[in-house]
C-alpha positions in Angstrom: 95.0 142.4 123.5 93.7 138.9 123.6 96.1 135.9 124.3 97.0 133.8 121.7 97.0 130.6 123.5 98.5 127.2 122.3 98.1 123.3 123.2 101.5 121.7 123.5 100.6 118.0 123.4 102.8 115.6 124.6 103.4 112.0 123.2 106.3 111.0 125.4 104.1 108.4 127.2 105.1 109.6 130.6 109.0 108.6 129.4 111.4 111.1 130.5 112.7 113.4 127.8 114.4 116.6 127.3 112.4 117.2 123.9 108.9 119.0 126.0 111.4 121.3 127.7 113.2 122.7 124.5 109.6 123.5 122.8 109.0 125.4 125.8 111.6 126.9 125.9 110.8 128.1 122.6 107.1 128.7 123.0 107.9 131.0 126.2 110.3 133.0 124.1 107.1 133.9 121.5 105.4 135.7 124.2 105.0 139.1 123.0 108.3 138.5 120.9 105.6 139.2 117.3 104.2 142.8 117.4 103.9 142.4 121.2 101.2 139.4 120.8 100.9 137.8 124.1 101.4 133.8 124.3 100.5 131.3 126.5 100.2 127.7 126.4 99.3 124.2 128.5 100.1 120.8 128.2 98.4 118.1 127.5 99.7 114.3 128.2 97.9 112.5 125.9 99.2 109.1 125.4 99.6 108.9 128.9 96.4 110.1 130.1 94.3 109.9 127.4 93.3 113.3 127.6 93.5 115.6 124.2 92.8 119.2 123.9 89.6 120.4 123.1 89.2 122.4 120.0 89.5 126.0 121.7 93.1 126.7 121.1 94.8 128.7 118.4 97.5 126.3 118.0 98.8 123.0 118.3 102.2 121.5 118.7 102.4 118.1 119.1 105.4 116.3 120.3 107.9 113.1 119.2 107.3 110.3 121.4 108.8 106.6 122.0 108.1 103.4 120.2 105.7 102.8 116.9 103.5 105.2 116.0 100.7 102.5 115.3 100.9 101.1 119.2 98.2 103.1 120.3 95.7 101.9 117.4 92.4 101.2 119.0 93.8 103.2 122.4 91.5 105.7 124.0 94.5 108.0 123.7 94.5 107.7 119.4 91.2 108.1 119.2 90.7 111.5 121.3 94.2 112.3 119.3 92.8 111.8 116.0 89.3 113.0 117.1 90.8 115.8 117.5 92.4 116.5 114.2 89.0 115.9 112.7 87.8 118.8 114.8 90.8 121.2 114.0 90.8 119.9 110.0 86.9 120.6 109.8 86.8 124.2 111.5 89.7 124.9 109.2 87.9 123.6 105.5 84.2 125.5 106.9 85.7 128.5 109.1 87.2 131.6 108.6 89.3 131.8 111.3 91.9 129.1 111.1 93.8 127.3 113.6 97.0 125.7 113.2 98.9 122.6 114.0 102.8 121.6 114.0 103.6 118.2 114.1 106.9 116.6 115.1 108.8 113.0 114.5 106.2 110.6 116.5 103.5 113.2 115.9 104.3 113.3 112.0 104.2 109.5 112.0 100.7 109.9 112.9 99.8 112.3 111.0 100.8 110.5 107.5 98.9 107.4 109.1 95.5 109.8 109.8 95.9 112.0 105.9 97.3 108.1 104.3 100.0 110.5 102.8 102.2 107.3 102.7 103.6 104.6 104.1 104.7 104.1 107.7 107.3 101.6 108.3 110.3 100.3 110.6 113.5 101.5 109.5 116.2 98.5 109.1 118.8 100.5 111.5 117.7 103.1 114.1 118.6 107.0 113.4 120.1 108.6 116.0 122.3 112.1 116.2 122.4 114.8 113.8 121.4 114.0 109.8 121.6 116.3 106.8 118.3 117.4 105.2 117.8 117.9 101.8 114.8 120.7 100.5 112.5 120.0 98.0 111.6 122.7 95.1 108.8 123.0 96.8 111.1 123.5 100.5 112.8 126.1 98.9 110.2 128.6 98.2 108.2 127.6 101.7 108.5 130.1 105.2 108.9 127.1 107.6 112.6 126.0 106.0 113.5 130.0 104.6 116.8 131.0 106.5 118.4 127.0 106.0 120.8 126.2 103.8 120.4 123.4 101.4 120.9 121.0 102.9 120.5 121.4 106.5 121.2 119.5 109.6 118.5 118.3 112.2 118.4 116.2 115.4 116.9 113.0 114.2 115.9 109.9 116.4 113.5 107.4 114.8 113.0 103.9 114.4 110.2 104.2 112.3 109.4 106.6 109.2 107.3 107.6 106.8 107.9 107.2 103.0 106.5 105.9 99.7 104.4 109.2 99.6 101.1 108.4 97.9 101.1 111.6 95.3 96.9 111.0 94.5 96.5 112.1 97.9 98.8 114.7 98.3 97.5 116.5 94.8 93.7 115.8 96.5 94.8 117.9 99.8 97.1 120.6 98.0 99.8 118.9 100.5 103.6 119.4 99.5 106.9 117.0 100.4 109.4 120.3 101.5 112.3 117.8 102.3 113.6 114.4 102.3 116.3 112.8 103.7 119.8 112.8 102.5 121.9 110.2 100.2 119.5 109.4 97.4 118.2 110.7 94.2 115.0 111.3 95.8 113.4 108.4 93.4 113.3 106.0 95.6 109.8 105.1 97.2 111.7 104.7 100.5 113.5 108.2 100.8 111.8 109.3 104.5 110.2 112.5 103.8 111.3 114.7 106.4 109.0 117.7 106.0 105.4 117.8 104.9 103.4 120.7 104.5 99.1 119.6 104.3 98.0 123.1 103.9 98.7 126.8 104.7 98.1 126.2 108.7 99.6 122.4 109.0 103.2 121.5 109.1 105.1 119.1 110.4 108.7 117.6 110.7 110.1 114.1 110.8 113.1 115.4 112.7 113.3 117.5 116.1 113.0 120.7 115.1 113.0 122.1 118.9 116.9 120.2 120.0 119.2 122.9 121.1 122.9 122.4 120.8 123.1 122.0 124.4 120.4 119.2 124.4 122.1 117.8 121.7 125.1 117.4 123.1 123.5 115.8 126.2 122.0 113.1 124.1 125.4 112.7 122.0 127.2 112.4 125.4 124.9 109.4 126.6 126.3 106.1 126.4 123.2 104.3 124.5 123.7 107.2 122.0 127.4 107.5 121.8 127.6 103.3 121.8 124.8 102.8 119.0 126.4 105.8 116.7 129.5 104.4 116.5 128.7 101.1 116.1 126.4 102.0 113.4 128.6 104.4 111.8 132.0 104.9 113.2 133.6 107.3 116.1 134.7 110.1 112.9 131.2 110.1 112.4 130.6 110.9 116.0 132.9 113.0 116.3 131.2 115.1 113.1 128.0 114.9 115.1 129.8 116.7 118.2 131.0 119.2 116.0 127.7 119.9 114.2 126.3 120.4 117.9 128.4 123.2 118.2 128.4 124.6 114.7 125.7 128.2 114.1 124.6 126.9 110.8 123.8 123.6 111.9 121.1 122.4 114.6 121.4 125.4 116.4 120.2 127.1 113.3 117.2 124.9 112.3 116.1 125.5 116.0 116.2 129.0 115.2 114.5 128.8 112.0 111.7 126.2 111.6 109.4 126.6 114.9 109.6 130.1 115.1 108.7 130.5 111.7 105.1 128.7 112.2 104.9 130.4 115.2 105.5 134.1 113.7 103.8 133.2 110.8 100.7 131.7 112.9 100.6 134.1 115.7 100.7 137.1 113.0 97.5 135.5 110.9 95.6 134.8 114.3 95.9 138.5 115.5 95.0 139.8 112.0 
């Protein structure tokens, strides 16, 4: 049976980080876990090296990363990065045989910038720790967010996001908003949209769909996180945070649900 084999790219920058390890974690658990379809993947890390994947893979994760997601414009690193998504989008619009991509925080940043699904901007004050999501109609009915509740809760850490989705171009691309970020009506031009869906093989999330509970807690426990939480929002709030760490239908669910669910639903199309 052949090997469905997977590019896990990494945007960490060489920074160390606990976010690779958990979608590794998570990737190694796929082998032969859907219909007994083996798995197997390789990393690639490409704002550090400037080295991309070529276009030979099956699928594509691509990871958060530090800083702003418009640092590497001009970098040899973007440009194999988005010379790359040209490749996958093209094989996928003339191709039979589809490929897929996932992309997360960092990742999605960059991937509104290259579709100019909206805007990209700072936030006024950082995100860190554990956030409620809200689904969209569209969220509801979709496989990547079926088994959350509405809302949900996800391990978010950004300074930057994406909002003021331009709707011309998401009607052009068939592209749906699955979920935005908690605490407004969701008219506001600068709700973050938190889940995007371009088309039946790419996804991708502003939040960190890949934290586990235990990672969570590790992040919570550091000071820089504890100190900027509180400061930001209070020590009830942190303690809430520690709580949701802990809880089964909060992260530790959505780690269970939205990966593995492009990952069953990909693996299953690629082998059929």
């Amino acid at each position: 049976m052949k090997k469905i084999r997977i590019a896990l790219i990494d945007l960490y920058n060489n920074e160390e980080n606990r976010d690779i390890g958990c979608i590794e974690n998570i990737l190694r658990s796929s082998d032969r876990l859907y219909d007994n379809i083996p798995v197997g993947y390789e990393i690639y890390n490409t704002r550090y090296s400037g080295t991309a994947p070529d276009s030979g893979y099956d699928i594509y994760i691509s990871s958060g990363g530090p800083g702003s997601p418009w640092d590497g414009s001009g970098s040899r690193w973007e440009s194999a990065y988005f010379s790359l998504l040209d490749s996958i989008w093209s094989h996928n619009q003339n191709e039979e045989s589809k490929k897929y991509f996932f992309f997360i925080c960092h990742s999605f940043q960059m991937m509104t910038r290259y579709f100019k699904l909206g805007d990209v901007v700072k936030k006024n004050k950082e995100s860190f720790g554990i956030v409620p999501v809200v689904k969209t109609p569209a969220g509801e009915g979709d496989l990547l967010l079926e088994g959350l509740g509405n809302p949900f809760y996800a391990a978010d850490f950004r300074n930057w996001q994406a909002v003021n989705p331009d709707l011309k171009m998401f009607g052009e691309l068939g592209a749906q908003i699955l979920s935005v970020e908690a605490g407004s009506s969701g008219t506001s031009s600068e709700q973050a949209m938190m889940a995007i869906r371009i088309s039946k093989e790419f996804a991708g999330t502003q939040f960190h769909p890949e934290i586990d509970a235990a990672n969570m807690r590790q992040y919570l426990s550091l000071p820089v996180g504890k100190n900027l939480i509180i400061n930001n929002y209070g020590e009830r709030k942190y303690n809430e945070m520690l709580d949701l760490a802990g809880d089964p239908a909060g992260i530790m669910l959505t780690h269970k649900v939205i990966l593995p669910n492009f990952l069953r639903d990909a693996i299953k199309k690629l082998r059929f």
